[in-house]
ChimeraX commands (.cxc) that place a marker at each C-alpha (Angstrom):
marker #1 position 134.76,62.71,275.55 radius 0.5
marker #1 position 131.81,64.60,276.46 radius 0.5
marker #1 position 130.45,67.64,277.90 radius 0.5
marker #1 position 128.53,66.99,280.92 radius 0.5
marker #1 position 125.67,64.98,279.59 radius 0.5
marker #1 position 126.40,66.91,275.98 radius 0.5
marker #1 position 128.04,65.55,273.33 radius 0.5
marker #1 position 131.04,67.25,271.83 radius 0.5
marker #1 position 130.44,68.83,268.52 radius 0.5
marker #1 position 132.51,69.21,265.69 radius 0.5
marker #1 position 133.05,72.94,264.69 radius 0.5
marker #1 position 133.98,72.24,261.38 radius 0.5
marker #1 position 131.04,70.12,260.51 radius 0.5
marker #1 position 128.24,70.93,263.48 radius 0.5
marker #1 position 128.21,67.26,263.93 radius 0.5
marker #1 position 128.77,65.02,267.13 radius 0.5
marker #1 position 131.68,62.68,267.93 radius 0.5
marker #1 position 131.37,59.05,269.09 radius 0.5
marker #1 position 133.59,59.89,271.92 radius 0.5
marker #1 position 136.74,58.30,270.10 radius 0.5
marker #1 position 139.85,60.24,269.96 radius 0.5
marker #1 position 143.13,59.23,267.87 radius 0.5
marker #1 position 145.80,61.95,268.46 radius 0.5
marker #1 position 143.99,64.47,268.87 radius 0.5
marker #1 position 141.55,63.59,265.56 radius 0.5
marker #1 position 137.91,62.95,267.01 radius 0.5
marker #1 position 136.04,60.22,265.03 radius 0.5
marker #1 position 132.32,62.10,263.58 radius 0.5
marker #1 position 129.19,59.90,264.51 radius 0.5
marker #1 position 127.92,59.41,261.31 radius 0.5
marker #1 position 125.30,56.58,260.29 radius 0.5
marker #1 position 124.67,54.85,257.77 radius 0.5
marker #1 position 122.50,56.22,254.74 radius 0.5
marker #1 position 118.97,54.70,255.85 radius 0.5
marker #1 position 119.04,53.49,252.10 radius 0.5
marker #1 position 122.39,51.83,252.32 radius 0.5
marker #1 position 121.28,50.09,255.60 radius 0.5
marker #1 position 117.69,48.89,254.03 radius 0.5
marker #1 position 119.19,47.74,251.21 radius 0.5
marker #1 position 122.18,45.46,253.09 radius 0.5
marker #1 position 119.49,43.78,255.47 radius 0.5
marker #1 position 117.45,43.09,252.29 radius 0.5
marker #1 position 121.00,41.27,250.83 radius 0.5
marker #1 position 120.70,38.87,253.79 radius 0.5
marker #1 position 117.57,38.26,253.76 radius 0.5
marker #1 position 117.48,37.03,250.20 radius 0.5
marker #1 position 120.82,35.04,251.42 radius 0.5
marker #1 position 118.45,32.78,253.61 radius 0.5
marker #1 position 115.93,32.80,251.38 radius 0.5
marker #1 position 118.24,31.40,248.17 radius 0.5
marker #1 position 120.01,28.88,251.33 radius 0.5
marker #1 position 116.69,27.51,251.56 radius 0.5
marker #1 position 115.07,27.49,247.73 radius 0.5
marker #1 position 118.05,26.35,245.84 radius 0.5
marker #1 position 121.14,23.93,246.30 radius 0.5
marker #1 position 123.83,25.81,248.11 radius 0.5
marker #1 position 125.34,24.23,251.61 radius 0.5
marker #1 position 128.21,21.44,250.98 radius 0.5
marker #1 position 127.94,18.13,252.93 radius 0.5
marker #1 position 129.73,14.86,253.52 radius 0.5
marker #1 position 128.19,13.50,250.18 radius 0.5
marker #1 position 126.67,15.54,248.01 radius 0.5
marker #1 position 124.84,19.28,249.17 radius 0.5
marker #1 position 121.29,20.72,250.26 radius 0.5
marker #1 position 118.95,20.16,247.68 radius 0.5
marker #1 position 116.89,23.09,248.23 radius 0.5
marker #1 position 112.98,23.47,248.61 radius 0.5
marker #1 position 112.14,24.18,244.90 radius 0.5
marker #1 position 114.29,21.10,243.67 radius 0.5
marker #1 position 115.37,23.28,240.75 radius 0.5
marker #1 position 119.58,22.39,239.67 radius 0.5
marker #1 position 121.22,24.03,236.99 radius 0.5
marker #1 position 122.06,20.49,235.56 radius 0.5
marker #1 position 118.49,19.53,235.01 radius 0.5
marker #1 position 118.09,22.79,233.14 radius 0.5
marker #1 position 120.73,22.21,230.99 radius 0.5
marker #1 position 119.26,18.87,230.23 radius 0.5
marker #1 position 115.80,20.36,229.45 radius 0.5
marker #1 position 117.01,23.03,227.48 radius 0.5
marker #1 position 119.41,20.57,225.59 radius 0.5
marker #1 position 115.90,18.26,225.04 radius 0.5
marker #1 position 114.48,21.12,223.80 radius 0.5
marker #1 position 117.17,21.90,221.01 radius 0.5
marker #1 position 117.34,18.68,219.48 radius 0.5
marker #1 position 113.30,18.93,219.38 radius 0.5
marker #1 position 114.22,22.14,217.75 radius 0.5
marker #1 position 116.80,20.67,215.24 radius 0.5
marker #1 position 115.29,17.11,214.75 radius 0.5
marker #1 position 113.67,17.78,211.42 radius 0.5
marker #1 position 117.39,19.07,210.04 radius 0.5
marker #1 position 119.01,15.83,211.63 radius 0.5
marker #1 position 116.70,13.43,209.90 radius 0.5
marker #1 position 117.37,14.91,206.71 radius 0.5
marker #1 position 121.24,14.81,207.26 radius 0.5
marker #1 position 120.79,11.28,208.59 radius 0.5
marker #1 position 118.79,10.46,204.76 radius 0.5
marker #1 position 121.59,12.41,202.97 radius 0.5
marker #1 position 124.51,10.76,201.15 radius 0.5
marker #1 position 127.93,12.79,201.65 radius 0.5
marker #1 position 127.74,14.07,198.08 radius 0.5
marker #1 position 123.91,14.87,198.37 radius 0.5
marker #1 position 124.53,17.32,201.04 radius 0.5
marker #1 position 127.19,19.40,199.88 radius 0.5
marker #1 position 125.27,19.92,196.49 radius 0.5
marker #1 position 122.34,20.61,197.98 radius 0.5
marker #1 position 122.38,24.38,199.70 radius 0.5
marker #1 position 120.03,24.19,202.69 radius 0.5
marker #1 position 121.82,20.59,203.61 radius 0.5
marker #1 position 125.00,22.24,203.29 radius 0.5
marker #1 position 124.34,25.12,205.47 radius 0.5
marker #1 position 122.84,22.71,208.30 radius 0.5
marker #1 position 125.84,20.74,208.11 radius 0.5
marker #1 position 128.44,23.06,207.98 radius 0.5
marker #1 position 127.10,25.01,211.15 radius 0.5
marker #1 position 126.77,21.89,213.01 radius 0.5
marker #1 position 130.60,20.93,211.74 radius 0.5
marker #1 position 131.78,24.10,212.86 radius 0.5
marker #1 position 130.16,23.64,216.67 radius 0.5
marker #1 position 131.40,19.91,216.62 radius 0.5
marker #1 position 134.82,20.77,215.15 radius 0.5
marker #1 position 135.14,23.95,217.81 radius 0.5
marker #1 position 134.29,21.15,220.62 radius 0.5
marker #1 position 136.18,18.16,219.82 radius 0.5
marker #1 position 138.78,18.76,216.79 radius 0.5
marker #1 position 140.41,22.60,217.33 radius 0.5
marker #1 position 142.18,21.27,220.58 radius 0.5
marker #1 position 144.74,19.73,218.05 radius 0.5
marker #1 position 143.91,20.80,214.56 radius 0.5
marker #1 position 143.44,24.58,215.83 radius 0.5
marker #1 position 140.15,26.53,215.23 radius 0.5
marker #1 position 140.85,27.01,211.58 radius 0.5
marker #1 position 141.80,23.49,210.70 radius 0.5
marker #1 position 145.26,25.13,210.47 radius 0.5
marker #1 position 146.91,22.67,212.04 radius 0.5
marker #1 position 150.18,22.40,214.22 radius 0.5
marker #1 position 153.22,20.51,214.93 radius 0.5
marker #1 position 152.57,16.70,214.96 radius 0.5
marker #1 position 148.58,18.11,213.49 radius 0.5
marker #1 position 147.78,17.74,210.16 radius 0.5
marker #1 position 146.41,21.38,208.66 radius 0.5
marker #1 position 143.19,20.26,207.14 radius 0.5
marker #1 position 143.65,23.30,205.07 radius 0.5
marker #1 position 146.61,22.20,202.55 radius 0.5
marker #1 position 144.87,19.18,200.51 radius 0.5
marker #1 position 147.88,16.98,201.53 radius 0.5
marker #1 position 146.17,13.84,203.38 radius 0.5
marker #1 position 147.77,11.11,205.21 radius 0.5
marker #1 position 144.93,8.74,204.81 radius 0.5
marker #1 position 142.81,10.45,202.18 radius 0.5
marker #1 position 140.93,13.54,201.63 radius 0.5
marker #1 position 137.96,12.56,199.84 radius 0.5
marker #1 position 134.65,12.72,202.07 radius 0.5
marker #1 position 134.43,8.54,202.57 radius 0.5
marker #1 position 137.97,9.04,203.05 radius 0.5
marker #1 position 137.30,11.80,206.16 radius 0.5
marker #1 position 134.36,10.23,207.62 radius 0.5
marker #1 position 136.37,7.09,207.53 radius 0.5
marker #1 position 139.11,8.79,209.33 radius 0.5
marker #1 position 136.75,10.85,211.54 radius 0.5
marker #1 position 135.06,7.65,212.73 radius 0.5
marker #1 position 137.77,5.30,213.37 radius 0.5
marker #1 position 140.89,7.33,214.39 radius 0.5
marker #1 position 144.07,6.96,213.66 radius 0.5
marker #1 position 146.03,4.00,215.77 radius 0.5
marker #1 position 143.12,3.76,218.41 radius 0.5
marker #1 position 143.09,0.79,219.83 radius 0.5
marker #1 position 139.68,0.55,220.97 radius 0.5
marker #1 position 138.49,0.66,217.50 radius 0.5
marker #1 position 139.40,-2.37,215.59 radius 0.5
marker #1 position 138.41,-0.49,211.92 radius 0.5
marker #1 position 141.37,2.20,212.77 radius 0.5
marker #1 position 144.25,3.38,210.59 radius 0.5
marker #1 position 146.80,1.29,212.05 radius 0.5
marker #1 position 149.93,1.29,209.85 radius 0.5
marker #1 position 153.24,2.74,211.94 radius 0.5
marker #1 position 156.79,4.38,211.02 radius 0.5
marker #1 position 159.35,1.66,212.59 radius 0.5
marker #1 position 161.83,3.25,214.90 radius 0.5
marker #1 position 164.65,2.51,212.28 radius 0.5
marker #1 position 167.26,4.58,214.55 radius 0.5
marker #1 position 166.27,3.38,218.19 radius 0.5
marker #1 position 165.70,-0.05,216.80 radius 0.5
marker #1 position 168.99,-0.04,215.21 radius 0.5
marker #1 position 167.94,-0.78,211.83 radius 0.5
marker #1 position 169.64,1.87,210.45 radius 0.5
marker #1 position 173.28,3.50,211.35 radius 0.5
marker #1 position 173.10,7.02,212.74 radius 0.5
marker #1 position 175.66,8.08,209.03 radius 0.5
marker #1 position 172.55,6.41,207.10 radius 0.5
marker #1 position 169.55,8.05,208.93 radius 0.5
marker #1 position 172.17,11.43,208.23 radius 0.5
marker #1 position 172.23,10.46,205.07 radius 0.5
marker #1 position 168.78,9.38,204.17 radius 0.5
marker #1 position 167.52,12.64,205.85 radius 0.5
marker #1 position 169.82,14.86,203.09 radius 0.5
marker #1 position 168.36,12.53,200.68 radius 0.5
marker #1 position 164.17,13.53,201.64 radius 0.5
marker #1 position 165.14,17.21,202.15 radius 0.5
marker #1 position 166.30,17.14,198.63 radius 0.5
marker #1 position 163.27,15.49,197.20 radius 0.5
marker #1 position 161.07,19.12,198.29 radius 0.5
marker #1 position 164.30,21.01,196.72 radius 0.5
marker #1 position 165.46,22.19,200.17 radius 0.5
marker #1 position 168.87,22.40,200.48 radius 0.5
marker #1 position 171.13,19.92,202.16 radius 0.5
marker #1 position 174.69,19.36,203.81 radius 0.5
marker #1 position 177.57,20.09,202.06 radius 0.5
marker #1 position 179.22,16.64,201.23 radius 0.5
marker #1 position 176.18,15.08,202.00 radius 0.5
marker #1 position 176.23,11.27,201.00 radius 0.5
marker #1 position 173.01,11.67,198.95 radius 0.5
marker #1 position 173.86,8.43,196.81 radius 0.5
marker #1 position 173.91,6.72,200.20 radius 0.5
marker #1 position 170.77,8.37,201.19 radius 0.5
marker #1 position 169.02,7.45,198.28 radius 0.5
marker #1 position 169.97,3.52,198.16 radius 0.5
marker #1 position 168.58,3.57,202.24 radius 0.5
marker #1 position 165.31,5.44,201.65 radius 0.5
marker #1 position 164.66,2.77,198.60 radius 0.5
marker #1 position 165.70,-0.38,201.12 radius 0.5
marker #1 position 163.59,1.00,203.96 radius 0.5
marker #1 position 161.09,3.75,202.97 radius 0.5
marker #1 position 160.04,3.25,199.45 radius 0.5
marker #1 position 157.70,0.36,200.75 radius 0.5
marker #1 position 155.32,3.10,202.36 radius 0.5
marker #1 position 156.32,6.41,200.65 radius 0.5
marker #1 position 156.91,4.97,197.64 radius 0.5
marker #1 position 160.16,5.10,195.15 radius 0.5
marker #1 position 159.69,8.88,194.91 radius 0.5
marker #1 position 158.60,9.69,198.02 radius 0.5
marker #1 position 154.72,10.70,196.95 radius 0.5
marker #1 position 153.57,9.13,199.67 radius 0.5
marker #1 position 150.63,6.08,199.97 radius 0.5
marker #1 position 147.45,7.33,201.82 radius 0.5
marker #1 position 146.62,3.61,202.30 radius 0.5
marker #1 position 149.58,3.45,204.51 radius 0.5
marker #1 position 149.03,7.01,205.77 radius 0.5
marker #1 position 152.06,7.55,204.72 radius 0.5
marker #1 position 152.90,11.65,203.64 radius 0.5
marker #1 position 154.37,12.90,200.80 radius 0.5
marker #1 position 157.88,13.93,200.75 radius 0.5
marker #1 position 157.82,16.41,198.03 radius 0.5
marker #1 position 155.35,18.92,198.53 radius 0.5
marker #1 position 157.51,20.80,201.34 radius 0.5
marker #1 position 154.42,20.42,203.64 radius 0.5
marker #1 position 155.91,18.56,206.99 radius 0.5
marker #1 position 153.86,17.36,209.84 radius 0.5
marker #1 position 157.12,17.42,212.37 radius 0.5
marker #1 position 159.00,20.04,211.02 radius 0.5
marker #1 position 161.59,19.91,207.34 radius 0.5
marker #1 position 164.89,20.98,209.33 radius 0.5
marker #1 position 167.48,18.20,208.64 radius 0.5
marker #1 position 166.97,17.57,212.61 radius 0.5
marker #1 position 163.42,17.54,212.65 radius 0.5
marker #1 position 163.81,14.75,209.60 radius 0.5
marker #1 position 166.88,13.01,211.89 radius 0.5
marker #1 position 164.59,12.47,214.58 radius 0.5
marker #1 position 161.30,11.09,212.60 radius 0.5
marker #1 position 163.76,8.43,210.92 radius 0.5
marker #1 position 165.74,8.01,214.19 radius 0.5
marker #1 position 162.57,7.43,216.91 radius 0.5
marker #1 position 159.57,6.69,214.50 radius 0.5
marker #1 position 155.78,6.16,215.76 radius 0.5
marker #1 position 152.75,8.02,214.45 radius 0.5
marker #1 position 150.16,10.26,216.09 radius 0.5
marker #1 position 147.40,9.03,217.39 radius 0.5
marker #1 position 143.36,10.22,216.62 radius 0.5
marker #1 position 140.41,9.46,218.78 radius 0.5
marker #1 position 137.61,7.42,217.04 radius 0.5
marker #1 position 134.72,9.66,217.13 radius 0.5
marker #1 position 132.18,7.23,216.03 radius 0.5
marker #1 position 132.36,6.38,219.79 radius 0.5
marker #1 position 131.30,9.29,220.71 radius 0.5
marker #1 position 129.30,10.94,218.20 radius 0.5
marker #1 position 126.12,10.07,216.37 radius 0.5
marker #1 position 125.71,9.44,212.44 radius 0.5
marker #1 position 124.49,12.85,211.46 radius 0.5
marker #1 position 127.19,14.45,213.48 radius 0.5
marker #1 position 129.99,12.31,211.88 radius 0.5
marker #1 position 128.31,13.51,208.31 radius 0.5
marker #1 position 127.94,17.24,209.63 radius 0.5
marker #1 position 132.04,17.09,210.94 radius 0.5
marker #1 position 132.91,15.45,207.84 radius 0.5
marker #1 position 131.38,17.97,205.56 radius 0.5
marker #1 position 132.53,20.60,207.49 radius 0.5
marker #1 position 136.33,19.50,207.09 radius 0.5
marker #1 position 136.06,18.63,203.55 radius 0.5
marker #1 position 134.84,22.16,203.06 radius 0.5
marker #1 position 137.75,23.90,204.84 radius 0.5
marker #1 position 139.27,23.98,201.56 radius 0.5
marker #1 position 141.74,20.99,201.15 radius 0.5
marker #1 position 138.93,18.52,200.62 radius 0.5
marker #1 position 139.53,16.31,197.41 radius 0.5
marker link #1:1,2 radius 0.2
marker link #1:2,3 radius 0.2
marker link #1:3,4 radius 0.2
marker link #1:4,5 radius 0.2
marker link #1:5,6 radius 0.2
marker link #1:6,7 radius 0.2
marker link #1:7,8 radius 0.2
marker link #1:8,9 radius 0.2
marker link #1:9,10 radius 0.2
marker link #1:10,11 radius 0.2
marker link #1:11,12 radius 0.2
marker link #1:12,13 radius 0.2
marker link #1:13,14 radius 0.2
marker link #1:14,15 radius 0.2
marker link #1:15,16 radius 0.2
marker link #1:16,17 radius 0.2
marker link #1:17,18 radius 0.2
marker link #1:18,19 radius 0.2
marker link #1:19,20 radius 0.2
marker link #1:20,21 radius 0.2
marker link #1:21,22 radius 0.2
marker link #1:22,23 radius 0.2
marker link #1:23,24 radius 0.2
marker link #1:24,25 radius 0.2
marker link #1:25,26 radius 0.2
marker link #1:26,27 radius 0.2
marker link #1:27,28 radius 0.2
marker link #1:28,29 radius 0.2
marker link #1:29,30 radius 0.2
marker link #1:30,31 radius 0.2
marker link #1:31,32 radius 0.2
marker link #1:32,33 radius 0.2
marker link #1:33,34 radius 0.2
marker link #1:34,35 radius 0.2
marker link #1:35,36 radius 0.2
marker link #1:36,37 radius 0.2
marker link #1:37,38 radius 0.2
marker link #1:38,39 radius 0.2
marker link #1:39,40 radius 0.2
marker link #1:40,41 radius 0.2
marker link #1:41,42 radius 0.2
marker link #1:42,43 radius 0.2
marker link #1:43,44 radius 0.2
marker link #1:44,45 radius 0.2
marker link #1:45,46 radius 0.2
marker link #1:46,47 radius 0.2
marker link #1:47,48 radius 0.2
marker link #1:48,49 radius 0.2
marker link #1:49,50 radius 0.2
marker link #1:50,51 radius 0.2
marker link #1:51,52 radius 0.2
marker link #1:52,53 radius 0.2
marker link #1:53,54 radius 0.2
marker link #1:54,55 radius 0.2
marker link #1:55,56 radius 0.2
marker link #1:56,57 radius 0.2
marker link #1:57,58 radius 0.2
marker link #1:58,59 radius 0.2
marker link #1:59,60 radius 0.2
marker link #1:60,61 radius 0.2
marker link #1:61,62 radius 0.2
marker link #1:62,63 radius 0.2
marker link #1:63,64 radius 0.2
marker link #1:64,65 radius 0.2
marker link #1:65,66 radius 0.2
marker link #1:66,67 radius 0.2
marker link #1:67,68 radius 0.2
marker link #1:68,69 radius 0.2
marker link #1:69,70 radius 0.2
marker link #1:70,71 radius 0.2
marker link #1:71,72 radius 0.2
marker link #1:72,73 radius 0.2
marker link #1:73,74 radius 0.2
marker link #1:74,75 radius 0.2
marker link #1:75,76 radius 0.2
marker link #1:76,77 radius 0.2
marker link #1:77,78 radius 0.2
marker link #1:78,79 radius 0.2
marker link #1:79,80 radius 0.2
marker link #1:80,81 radius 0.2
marker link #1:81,82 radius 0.2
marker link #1:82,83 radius 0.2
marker link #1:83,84 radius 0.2
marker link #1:84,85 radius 0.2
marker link #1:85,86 radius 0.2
marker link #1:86,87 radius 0.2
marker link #1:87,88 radius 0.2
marker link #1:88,89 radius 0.2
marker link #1:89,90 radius 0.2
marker link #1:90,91 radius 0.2
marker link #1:91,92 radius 0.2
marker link #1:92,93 radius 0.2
marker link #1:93,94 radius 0.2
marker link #1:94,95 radius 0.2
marker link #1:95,96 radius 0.2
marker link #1:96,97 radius 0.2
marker link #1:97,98 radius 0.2
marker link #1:98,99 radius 0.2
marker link #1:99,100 radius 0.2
marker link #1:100,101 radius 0.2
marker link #1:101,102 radius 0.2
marker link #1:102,103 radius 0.2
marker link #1:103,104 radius 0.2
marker link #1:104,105 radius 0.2
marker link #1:105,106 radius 0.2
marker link #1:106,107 radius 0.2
marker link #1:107,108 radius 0.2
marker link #1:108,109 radius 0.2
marker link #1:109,110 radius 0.2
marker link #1:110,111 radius 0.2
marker link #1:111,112 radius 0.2
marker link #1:112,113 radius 0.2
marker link #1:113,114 radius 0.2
marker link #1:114,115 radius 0.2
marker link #1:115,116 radius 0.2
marker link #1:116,117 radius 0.2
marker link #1:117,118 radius 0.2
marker link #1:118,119 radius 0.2
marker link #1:119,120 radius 0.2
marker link #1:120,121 radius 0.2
marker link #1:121,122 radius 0.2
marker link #1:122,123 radius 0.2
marker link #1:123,124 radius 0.2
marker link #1:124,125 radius 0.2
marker link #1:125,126 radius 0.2
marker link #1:126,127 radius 0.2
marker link #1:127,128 radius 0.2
marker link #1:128,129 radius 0.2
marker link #1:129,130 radius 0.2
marker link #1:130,131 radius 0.2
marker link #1:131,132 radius 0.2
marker link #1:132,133 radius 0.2
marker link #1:133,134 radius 0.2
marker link #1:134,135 radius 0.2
marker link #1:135,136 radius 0.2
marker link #1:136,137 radius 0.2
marker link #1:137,138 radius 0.2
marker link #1:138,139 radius 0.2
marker link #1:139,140 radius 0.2
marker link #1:140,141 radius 0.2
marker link #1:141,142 radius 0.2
marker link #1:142,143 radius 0.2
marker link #1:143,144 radius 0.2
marker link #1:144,145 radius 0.2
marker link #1:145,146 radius 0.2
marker link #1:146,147 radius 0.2
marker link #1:147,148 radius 0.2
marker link #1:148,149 radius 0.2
marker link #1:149,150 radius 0.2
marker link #1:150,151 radius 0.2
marker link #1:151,152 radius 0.2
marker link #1:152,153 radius 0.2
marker link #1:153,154 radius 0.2
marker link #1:154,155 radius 0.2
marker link #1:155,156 radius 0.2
marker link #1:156,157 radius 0.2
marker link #1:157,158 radius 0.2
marker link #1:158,159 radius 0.2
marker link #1:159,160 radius 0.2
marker link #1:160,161 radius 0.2
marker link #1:161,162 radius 0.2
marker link #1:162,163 radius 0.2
marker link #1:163,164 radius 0.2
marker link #1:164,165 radius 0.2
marker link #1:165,166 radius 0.2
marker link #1:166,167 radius 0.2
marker link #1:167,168 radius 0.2
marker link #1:168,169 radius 0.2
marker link #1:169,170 radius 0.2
marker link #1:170,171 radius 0.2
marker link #1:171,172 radius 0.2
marker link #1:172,173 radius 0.2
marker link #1:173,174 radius 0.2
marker link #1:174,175 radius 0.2
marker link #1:175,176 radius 0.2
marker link #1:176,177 radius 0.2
marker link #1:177,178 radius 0.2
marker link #1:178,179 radius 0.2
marker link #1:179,180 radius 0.2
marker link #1:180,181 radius 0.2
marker link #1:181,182 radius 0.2
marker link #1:182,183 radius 0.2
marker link #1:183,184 radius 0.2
marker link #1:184,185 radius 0.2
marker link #1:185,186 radius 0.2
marker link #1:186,187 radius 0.2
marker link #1:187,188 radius 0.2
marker link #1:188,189 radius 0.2
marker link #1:189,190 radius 0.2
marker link #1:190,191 radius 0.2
marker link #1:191,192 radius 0.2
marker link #1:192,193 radius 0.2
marker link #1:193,194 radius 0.2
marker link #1:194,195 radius 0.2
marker link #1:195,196 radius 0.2
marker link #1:196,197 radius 0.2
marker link #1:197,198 radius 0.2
marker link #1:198,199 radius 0.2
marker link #1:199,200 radius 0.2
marker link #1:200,201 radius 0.2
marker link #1:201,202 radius 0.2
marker link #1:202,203 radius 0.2
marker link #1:203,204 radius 0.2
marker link #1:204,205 radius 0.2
marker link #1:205,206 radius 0.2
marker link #1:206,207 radius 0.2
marker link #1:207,208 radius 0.2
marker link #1:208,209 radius 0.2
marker link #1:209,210 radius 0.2
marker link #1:210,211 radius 0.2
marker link #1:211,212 radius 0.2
marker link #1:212,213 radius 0.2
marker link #1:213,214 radius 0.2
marker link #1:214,215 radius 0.2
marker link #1:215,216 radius 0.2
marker link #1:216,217 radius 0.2
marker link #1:217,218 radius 0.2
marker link #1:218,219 radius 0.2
marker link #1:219,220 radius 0.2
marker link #1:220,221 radius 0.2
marker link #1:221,222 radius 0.2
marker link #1:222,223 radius 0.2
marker link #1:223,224 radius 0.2
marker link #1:224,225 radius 0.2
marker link #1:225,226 radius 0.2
marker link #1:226,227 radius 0.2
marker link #1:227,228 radius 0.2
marker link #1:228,229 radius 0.2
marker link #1:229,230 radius 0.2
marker link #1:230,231 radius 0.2
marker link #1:231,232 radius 0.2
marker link #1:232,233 radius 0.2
marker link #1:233,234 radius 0.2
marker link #1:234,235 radius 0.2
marker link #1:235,236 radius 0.2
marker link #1:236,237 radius 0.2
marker link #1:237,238 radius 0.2
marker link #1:238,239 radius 0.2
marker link #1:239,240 radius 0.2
marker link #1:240,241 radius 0.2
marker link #1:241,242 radius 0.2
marker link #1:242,243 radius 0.2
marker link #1:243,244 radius 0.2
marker link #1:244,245 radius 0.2
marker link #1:245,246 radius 0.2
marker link #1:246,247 radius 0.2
marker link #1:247,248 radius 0.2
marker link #1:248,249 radius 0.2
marker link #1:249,250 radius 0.2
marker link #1:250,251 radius 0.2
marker link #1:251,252 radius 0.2
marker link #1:252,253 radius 0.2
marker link #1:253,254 radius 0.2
marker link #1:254,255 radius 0.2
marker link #1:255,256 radius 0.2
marker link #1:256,257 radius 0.2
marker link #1:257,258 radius 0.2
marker link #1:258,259 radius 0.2
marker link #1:259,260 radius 0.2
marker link #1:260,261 radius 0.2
marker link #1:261,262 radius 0.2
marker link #1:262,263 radius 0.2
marker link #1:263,264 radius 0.2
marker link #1:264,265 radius 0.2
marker link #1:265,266 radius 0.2
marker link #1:266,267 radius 0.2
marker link #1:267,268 radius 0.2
marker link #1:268,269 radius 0.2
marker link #1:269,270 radius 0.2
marker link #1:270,271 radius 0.2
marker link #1:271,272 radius 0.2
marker link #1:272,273 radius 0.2
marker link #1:273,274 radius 0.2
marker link #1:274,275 radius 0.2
marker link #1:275,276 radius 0.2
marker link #1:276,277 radius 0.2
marker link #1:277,278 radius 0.2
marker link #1:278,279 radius 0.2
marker link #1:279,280 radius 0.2
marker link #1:280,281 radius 0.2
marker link #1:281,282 radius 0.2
marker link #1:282,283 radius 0.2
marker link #1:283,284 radius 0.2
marker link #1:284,285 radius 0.2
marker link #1:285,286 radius 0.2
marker link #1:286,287 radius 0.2
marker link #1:287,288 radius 0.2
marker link #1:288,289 radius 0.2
marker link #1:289,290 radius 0.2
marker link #1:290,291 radius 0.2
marker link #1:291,292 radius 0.2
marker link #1:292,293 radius 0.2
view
């Protein structure tokens, strides 16, 4: 596509063709910005240069380890080291500090409640959501209606040993028997004993429900835990029925089920996994989300 030993040249643009021709549309020769060229050789060049300084390539078992040694790991670690170097003359005074001694005390309180928040954020707002508010089968934190207590040695009690964790021999334990799939109870009395709880919170219940029949089942088989009014026993982590707050829901279904398949949720023990001043820190922090007693 050339003239003699000439080029062809564009007489639109004065500039020179590669030679390549696409019906009838000639393709201009035109390079690269110097600049743009410079600055991609300089890319690969520092490509090599990180290959070679830091961990990159993937092998059989494990990866290059790269001339300067340096993993992001390791600098976590450090950097981790040097935080608690930071924070170790606030976590010897939490670790001196009674329960009660910290949230009186302002500076304490502040220290604990923004290391409660981080902890809570980490380990406790998968379930409990990032307010405390609770879910479904989650206790809100918020309401001041406790299974197992809501005093502080009541929390850190429940913070450190769980709920029905079996690795932890201190753990709430207590369970709700499956009185339907166990066949304790007759599918017209778990009807009826459900009318019977919805009516304890005032919420209405079905018409021609058999709430004398109700009543004479949840004294035979739930006043032991919930007691004869249905307040509820925190020793037996068992919840009040008359406060219209409901851990699995208050429709007459929701209530039907509970009675029918029983069980409990279950709570990690942190104490496994946390330290002392962290277990203090969390514990504050719940009791402070406004539903501590």
């Amino acid at each position: 596509m050339t003239d003699g030993a000439h080029p062809h040249i564009d007489p639109k643009t004065g500039k020179s063709t590669t030679g390549h021709e696409w019906d009838g549309i000639r393709e201009l020769n035109t390079p690269l910005p110097r600049w743009w060229l410079w600055t991609f050789y300089a890319c690969i060049l520092w490509a090599f240069g990180y290959w070679l300084l830091y961990p990159a390539w993937p092998l059989v078992h494990g990866a290059t380890q790269g001339l300067l040694g340096w993993h992001a790991r390791s600098a976590v670690v450090e950097d981790l080291k040097q935080l608690q170097t930071l924070r170790a003359p606030s976590i010897d005074k939490l670790q001196a500090a009674s329960l009660s001694d910290i949230e009186k005390t302002p500076d304490l309180l502040e220290i604990a409640r923004a290391q409660g928040s981080a902890l809570f954020a980490n380990n406790c707002a998968p379930c409990h959501g990032a307010g405390g508010q609770g879910a479904k089968g989650y206790p809100n934190l918020n309401a001041d209606r406790w299974l197992w207590g809501g005093t502080l040695k009541d929390i850190q009690a429940t913070i450190t040993h769980g709920a029905r964790w079996d690795a932890d021999p201190a753990t709430h334990s207590s369970l709700m028997p499956s009185f339907g799939r166990d066949g304790i109870l007759k599918p017209a009395e778990i009807r009826a004993t459900a009318n019977y709880v919805r009516s304890l919170s005032g919420l209405k219940t079905d018409p021609g429900a058999d709430l004398a029949l109700g009543r004479k089942t949840f004294a035979d088989n739930c006043a032991p835990c919930h007691g004869s009014q249905g307040k509820g026993n925190k020793e037996m982590g068992a919840p009040n029925l008359t406060t219209r707050v409901w851990l699995y829901g208050n429709r007459l279904s929701d209530i039907v089920n509970r009675i029918t398949v029983g069980g409990g949720g279950q709570m990690p023990a942190w104490g496994e996994k946390l330290t002392g001043e962290q277990i203090k820190a969390l514990t504050v922090f719940v009791h402070s989300l406004g539903g501590g007693q």
